[in-house]
TORZA-283196 format. One record per atom (N, C-alpha, C): atom name; x, y, z; residue number from 1. Coordinates in pm, 1 decimal. Layout:
<nodes>
> CA; X; Y; Z; NUM
...
</nodes>
This chain:
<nodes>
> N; -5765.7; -2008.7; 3257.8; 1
> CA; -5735.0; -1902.0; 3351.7; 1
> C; -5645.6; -1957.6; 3462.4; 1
> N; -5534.2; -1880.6; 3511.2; 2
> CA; -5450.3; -1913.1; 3608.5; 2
> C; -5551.9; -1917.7; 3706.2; 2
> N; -5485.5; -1981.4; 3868.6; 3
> CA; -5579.7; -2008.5; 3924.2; 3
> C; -5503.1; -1871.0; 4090.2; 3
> N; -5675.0; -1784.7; 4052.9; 4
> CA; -5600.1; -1683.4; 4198.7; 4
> C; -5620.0; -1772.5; 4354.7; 4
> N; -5578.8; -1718.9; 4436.9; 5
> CA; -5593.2; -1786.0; 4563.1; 5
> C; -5753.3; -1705.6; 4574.1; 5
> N; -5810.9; -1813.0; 4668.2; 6
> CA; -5969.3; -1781.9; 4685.1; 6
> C; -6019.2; -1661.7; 4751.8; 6
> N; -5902.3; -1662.7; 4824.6; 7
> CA; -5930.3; -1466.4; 4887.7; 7
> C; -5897.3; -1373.6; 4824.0; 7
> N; -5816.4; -1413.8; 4728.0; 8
> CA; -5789.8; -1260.0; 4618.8; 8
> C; -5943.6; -1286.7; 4537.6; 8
> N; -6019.6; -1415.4; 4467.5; 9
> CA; -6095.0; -1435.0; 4407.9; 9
> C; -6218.4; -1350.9; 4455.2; 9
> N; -6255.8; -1397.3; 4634.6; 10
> CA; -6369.8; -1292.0; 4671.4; 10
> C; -6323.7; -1176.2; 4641.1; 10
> N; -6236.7; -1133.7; 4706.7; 11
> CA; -6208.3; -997.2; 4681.6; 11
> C; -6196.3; -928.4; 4573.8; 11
> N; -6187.9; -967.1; 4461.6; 12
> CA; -6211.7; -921.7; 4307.0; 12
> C; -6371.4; -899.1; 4290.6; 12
> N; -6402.8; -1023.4; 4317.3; 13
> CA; -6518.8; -1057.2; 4297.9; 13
> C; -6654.5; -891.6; 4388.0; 13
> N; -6600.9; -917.0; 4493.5; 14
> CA; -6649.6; -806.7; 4603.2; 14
> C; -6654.4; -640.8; 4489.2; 14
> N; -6528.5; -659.3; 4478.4; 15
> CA; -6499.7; -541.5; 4382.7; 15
> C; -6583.8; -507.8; 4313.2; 15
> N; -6581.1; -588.2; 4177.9; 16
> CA; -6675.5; -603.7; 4074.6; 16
> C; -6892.0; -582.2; 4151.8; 16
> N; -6850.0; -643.6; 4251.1; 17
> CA; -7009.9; -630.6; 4311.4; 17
> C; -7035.3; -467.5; 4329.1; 17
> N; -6917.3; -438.4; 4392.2; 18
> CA; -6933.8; -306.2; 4431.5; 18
> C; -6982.7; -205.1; 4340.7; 18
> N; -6963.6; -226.0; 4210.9; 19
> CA; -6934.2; -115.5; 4104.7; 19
> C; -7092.2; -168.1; 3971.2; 19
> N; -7165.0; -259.7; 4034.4; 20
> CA; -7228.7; -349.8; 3949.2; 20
> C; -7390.6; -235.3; 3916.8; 20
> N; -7415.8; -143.0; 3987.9; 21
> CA; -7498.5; -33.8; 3950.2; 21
> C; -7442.3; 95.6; 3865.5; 21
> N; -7364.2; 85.5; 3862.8; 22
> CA; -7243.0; 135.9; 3756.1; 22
> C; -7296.2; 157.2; 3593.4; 22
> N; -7311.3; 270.1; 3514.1; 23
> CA; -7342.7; 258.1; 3383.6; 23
> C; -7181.4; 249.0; 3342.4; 23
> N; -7062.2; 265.0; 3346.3; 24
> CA; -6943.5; 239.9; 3320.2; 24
> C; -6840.3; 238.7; 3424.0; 24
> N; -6826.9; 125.7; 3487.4; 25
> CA; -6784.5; 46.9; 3604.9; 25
> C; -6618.0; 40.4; 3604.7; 25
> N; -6590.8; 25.4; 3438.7; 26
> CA; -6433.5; -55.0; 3469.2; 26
> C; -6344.8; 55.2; 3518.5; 26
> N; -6341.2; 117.4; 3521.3; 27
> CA; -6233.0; 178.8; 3537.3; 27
> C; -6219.4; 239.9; 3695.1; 27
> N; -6324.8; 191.8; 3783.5; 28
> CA; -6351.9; 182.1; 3911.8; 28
> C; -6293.1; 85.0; 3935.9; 28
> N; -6346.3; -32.5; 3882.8; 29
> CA; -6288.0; -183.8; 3948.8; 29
> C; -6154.1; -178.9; 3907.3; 29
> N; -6107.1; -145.0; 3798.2; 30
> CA; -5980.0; -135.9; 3776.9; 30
> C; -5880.9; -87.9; 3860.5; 30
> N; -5938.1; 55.8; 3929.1; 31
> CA; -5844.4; 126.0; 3991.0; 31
> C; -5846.5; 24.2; 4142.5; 31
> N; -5981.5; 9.1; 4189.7; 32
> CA; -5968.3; -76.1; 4284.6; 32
> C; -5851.8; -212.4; 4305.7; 32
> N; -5818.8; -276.2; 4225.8; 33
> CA; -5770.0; -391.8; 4220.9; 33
> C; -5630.0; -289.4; 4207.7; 33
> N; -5572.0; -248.5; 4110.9; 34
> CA; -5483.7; -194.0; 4135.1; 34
> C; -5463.0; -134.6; 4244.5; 34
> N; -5507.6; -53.8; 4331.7; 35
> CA; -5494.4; -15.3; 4453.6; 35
> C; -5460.8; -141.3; 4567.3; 35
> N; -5569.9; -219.7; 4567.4; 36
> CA; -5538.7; -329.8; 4674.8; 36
> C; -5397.0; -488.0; 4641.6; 36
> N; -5413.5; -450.1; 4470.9; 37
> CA; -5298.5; -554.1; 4451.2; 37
> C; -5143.0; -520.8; 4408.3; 37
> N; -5126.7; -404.7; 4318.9; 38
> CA; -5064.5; -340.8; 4316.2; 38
> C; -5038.9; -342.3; 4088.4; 38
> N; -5165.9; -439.3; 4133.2; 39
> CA; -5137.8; -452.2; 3991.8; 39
> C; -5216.3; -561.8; 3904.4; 39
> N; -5267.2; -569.4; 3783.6; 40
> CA; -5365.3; -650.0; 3727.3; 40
> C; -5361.4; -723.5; 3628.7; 40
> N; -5321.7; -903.7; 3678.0; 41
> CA; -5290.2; -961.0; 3532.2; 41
> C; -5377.6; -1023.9; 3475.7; 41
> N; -5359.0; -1108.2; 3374.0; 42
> CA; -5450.9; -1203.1; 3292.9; 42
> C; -5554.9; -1237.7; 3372.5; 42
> N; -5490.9; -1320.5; 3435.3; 43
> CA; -5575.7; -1403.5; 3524.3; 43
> C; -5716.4; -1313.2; 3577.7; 43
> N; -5644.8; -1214.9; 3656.8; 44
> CA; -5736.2; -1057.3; 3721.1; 44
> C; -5829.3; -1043.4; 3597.5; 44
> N; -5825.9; -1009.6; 3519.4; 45
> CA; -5926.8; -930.9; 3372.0; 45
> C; -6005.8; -1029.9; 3363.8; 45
> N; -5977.4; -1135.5; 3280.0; 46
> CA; -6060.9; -1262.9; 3305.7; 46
> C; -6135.6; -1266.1; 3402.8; 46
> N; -6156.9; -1261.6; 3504.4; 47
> CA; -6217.4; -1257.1; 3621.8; 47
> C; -6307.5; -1146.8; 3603.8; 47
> N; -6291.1; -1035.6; 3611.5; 48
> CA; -6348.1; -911.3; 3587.4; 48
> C; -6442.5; -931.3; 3451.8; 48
> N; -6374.1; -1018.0; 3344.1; 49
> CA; -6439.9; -1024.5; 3260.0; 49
> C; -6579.0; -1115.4; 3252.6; 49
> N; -6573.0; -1181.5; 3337.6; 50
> CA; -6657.9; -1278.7; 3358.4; 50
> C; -6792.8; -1227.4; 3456.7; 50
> N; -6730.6; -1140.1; 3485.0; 51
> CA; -6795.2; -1076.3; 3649.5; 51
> C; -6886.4; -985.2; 3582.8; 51
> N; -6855.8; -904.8; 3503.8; 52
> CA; -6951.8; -801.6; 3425.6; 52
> C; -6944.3; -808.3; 3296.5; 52
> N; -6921.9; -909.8; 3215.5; 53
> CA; -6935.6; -902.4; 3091.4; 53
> C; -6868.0; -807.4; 2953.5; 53
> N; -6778.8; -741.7; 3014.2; 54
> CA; -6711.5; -668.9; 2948.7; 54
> C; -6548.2; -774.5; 2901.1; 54
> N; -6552.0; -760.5; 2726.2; 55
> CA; -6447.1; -857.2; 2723.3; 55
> C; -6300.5; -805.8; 2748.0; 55
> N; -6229.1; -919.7; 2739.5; 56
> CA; -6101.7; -903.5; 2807.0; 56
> C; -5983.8; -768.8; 2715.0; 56
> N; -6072.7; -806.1; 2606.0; 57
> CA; -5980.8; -786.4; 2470.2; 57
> C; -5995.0; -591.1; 2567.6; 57
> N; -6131.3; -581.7; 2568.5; 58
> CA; -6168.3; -411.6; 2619.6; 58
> C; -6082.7; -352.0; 2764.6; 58
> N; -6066.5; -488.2; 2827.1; 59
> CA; -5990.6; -486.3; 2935.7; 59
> C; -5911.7; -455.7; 2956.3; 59
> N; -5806.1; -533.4; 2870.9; 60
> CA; -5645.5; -530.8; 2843.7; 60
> C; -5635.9; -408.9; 2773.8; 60
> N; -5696.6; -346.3; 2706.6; 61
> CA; -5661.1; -202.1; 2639.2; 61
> C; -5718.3; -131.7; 2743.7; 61
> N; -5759.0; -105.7; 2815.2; 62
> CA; -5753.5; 15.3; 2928.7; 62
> C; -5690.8; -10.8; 3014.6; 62
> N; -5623.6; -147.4; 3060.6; 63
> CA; -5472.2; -138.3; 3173.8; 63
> C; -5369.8; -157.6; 3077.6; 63
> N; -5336.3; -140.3; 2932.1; 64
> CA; -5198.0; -145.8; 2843.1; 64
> C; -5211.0; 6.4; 2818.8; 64
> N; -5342.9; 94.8; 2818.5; 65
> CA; -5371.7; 215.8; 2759.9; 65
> C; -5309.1; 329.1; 2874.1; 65
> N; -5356.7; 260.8; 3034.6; 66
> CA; -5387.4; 376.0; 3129.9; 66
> C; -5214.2; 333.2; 3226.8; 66
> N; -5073.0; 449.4; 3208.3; 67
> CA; -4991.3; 378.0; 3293.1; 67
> C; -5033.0; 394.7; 3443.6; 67
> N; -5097.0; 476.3; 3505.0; 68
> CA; -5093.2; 424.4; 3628.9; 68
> C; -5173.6; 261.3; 3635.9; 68
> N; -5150.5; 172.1; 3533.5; 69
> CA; -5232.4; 101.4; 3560.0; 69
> C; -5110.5; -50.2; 3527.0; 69
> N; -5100.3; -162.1; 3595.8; 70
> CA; -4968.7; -188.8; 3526.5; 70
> C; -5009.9; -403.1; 3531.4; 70
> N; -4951.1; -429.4; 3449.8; 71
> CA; -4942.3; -586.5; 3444.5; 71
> C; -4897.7; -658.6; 3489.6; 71
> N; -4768.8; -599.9; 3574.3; 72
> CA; -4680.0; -657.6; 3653.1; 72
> C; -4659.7; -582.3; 3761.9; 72
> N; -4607.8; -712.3; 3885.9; 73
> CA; -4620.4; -628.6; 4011.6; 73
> C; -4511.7; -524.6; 4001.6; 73
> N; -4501.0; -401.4; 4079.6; 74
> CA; -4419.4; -303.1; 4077.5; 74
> C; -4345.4; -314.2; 4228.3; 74
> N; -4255.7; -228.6; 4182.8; 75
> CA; -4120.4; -241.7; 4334.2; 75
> C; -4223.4; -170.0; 4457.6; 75
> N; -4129.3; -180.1; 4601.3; 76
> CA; -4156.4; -72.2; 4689.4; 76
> C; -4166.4; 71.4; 4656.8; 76
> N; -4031.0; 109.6; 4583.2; 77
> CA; -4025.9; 204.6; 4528.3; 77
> C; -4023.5; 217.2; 4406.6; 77
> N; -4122.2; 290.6; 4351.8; 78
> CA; -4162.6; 334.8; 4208.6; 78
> C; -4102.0; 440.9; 4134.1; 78
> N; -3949.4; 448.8; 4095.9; 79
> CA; -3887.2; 573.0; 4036.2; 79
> C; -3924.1; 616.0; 3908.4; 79
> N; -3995.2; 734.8; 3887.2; 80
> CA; -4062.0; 757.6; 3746.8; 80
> C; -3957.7; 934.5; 3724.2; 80
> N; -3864.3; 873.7; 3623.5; 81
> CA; -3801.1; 971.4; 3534.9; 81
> C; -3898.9; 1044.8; 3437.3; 81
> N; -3877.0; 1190.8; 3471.7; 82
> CA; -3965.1; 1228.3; 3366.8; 82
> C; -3890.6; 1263.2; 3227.9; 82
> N; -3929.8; 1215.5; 3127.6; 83
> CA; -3885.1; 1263.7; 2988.7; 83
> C; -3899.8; 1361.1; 2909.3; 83
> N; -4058.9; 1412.9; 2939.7; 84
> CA; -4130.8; 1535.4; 2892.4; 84
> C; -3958.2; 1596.1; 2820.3; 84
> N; -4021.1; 1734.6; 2707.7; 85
> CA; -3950.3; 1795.9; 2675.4; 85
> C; -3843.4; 1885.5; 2794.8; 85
> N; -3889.0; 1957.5; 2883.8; 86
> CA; -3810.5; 2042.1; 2975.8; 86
> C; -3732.2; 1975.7; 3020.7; 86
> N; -3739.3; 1834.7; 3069.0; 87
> CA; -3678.2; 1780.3; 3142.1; 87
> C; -3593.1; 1694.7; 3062.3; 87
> N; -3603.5; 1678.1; 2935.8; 88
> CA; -3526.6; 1632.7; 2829.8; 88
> C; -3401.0; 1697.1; 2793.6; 88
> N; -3452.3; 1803.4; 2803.7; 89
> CA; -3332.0; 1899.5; 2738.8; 89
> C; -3220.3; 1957.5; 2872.5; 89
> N; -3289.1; 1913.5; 2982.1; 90
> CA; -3190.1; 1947.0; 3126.7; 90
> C; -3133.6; 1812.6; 3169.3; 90
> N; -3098.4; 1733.1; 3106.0; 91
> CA; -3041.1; 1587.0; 3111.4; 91
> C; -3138.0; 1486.6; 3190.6; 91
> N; -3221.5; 1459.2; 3152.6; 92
> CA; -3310.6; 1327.6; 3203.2; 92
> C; -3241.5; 1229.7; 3150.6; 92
> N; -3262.1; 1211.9; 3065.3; 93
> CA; -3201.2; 1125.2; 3006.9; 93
> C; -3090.5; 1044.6; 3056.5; 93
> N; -3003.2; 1140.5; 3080.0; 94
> CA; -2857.2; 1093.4; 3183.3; 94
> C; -2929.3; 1040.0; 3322.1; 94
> N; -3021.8; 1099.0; 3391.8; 95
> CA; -3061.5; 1081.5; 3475.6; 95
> C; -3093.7; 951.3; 3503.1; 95
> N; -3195.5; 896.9; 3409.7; 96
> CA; -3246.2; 799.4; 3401.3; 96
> C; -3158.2; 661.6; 3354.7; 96
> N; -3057.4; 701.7; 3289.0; 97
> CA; -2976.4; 600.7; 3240.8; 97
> C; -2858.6; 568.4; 3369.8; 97
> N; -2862.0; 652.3; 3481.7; 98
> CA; -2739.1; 665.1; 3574.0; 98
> C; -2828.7; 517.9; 3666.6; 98
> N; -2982.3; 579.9; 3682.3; 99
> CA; -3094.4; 479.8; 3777.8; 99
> C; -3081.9; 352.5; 3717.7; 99
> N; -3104.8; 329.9; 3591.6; 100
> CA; -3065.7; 183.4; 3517.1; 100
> C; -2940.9; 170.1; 3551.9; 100
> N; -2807.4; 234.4; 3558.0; 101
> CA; -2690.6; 160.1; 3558.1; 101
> C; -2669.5; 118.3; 3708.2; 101
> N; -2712.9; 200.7; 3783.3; 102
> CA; -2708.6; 179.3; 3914.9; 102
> C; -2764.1; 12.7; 3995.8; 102
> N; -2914.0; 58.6; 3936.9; 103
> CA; -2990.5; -60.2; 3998.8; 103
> C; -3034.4; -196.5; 3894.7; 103
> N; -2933.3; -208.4; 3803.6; 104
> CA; -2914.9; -288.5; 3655.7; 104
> C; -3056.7; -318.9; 3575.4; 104
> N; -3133.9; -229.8; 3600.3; 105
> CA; -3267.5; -254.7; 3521.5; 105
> C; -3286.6; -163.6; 3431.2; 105
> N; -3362.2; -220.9; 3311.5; 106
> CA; -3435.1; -41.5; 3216.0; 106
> C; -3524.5; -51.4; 3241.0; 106
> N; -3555.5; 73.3; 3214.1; 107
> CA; -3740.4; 127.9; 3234.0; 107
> C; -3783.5; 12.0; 3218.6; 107
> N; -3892.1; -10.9; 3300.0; 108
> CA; -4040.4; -45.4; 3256.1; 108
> C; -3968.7; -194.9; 3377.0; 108
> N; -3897.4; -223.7; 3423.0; 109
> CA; -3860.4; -315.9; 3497.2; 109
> C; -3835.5; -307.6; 3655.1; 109
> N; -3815.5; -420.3; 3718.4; 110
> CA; -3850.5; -440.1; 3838.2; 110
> C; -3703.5; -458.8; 3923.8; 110
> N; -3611.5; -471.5; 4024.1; 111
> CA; -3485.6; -509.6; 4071.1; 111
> C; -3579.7; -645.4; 4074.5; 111
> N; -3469.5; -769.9; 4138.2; 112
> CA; -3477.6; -930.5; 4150.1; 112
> C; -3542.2; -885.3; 4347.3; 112
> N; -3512.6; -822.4; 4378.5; 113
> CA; -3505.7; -814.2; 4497.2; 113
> C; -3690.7; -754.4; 4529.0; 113
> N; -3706.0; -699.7; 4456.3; 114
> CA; -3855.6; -597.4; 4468.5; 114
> C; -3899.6; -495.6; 4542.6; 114
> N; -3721.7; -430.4; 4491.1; 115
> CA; -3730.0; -269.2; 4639.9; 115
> C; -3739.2; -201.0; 4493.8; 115
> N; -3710.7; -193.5; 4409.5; 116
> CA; -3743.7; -110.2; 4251.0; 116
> C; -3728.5; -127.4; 4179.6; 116
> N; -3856.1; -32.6; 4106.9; 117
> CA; -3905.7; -29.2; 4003.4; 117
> C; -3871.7; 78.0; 3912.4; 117
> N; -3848.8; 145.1; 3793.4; 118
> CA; -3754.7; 207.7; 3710.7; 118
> C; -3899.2; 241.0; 3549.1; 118
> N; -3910.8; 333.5; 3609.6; 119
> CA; -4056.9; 395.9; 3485.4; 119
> C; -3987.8; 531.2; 3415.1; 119
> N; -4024.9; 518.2; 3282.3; 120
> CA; -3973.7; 623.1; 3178.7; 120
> C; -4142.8; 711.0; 3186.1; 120
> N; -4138.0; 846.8; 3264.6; 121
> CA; -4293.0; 874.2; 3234.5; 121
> C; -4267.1; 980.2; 3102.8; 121
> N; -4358.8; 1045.8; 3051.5; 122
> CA; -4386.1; 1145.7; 2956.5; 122
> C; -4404.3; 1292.3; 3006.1; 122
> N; -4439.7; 1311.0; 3092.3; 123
> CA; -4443.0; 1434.9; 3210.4; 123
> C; -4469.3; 1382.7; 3294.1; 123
> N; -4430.8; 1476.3; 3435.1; 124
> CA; -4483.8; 1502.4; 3552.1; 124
> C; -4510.7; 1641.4; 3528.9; 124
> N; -4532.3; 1681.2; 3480.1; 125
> CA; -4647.3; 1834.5; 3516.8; 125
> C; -4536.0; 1939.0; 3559.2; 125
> N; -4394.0; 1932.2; 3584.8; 126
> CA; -4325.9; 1983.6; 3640.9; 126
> C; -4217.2; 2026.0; 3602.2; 126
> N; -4287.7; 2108.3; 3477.5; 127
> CA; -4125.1; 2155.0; 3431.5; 127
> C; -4022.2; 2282.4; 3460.9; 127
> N; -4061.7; 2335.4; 3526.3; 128
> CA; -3980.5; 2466.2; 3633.4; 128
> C; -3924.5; 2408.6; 3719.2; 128
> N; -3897.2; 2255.7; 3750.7; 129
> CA; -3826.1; 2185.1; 3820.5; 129
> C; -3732.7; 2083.3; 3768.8; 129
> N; -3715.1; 2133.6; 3608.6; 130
> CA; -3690.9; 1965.0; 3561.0; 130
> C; -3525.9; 1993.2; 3609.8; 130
> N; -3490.5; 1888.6; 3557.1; 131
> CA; -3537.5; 1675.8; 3571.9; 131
> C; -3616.8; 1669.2; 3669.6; 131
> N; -3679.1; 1665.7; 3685.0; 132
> CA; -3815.0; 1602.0; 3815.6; 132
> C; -3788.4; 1419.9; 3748.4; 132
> N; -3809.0; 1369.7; 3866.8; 133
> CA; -3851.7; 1268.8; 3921.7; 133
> C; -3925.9; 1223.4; 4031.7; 133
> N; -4017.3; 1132.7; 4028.5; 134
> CA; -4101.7; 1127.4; 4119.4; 134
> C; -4101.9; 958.7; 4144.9; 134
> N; -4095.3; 931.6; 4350.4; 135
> CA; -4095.9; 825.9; 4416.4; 135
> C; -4192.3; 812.6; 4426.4; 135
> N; -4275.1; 695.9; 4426.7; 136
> CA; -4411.3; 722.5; 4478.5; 136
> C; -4479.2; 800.1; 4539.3; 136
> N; -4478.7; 892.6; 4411.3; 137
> CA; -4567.3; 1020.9; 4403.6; 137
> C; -4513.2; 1158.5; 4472.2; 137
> N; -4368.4; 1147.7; 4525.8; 138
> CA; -4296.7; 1203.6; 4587.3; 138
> C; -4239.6; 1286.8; 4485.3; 138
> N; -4226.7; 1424.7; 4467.8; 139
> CA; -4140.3; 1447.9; 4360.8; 139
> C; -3996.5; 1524.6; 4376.3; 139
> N; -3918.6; 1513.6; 4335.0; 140
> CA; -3773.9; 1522.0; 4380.4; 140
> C; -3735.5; 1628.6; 4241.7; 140
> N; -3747.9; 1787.9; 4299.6; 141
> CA; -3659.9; 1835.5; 4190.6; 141
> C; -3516.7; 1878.2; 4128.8; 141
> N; -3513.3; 1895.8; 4016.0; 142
> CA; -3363.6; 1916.1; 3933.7; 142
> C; -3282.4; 1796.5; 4007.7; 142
> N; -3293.5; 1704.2; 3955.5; 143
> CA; -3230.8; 1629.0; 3982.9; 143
> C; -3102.5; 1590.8; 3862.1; 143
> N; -3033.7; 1557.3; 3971.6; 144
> CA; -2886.4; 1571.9; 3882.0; 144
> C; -2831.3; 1406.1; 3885.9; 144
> N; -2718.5; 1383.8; 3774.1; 145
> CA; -2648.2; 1274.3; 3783.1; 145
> C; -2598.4; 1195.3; 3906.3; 145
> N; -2546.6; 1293.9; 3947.2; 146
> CA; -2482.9; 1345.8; 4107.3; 146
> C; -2587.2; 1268.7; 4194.8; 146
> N; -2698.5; 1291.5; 4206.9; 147
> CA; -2776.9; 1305.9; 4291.6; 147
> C; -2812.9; 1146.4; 4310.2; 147
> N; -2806.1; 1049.8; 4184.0; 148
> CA; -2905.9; 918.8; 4181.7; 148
> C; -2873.4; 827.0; 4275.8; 148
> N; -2700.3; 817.6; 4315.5; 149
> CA; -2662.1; 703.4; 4427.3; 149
> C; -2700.9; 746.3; 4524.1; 149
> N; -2750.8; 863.4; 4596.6; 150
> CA; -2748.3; 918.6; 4714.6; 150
> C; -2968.5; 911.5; 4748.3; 150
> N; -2956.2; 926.5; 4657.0; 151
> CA; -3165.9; 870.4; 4623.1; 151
> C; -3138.9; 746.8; 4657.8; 151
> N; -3120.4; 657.7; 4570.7; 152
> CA; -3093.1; 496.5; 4551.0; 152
> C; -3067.0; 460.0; 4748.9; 152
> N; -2964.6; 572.9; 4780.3; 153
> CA; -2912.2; 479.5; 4927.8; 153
> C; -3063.0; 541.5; 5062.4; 153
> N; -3055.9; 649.3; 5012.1; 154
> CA; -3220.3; 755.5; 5124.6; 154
> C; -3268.4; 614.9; 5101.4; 154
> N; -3284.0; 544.3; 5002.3; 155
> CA; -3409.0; 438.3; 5006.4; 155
> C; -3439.5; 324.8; 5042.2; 155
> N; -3286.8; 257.2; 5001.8; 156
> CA; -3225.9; 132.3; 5051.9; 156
> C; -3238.6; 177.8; 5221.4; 156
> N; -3228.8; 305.3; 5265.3; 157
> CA; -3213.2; 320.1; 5413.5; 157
> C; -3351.7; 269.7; 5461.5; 157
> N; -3450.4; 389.5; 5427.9; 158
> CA; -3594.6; 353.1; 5477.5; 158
> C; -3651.8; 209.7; 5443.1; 158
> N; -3588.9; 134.2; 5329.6; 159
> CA; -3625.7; 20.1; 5357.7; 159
> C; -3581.3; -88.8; 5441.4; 159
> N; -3459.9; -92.2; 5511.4; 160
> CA; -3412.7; -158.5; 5622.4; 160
> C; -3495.2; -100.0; 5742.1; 160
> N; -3559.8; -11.7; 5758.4; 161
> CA; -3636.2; 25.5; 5874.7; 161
> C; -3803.9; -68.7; 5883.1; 161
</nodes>
């Protein structure tokens, strides 16, 4: 097992305590750690796995299974293109490929810098708006080709603040 720093260790650990009267716990501790870390690797499960006895193998398939749930750390900003059908057929697609050309990443990847992150989702629930896209949890409708450098810079702004 990689080795976490000893305060992420209590604090996992704390986690796992928390949830330990629990008839099905993981997916509490799961969300927990994801919430406070931003995200849950090897090292993390292992830990968890050790903590309540649930193996890793069960682990790793409910954070590879569940996407709000992720393996790697994620950007400031979390851009999730939706693909769903509605939003398929109103150019997502373009949409999403303008966000990759822009910020040189594909889905499922991070910038070098760690202002974003670039997610292909399956819906947002929102198809009387499509292309929807959603910023952390923000959702931005009909979004157009047009529209992605001018998102990209709103963001780059609030993050110099």
């Amino acid at each position: 097992m990689a080795r976490l720093s000893e305060a992420a260790e209590a604090q996992i650990i704390s986690i796992c305590e928390r949830y330990k009267d629990e008839k099905t716990p993981l997916m509490m501790i799961l969300s927990d750690i994801q919430k406070e870390y931003g995200y849950i690797p090897l090292e993390v499960q292992e830990l968890v796995s050790d903590k309540t006895g649930i193996s890793v193998a069960e682990i790793y398939g409910v954070v590879t299974f569940y996407s709000f749930f992720s393996l790697q750390p994620k950007g400031k900003y979390v851009i999730g293109c939706c693909l769903g059908t509605a939003c398929y057929v109103k150019g997502a697609q373009q949409v999403i490929d303008k966000f990759s050309e822009i910020l040189k990443i594909a889905p499922g990847e991070t910038t070098e810098d760690g202002l974003f992150t670039l997610d292909a989702l399956r819906c947002l629930g929102a198809c009387g708006i499509a292309p929807a896209v959603s910023i952390n949890g923000k959702v931005y409708p009909k979004v157009s080709v047009n529209q992605v450098q001018g998102i990209i810079d709103e963001l780059k702004g609030g993050a110099a603040k």
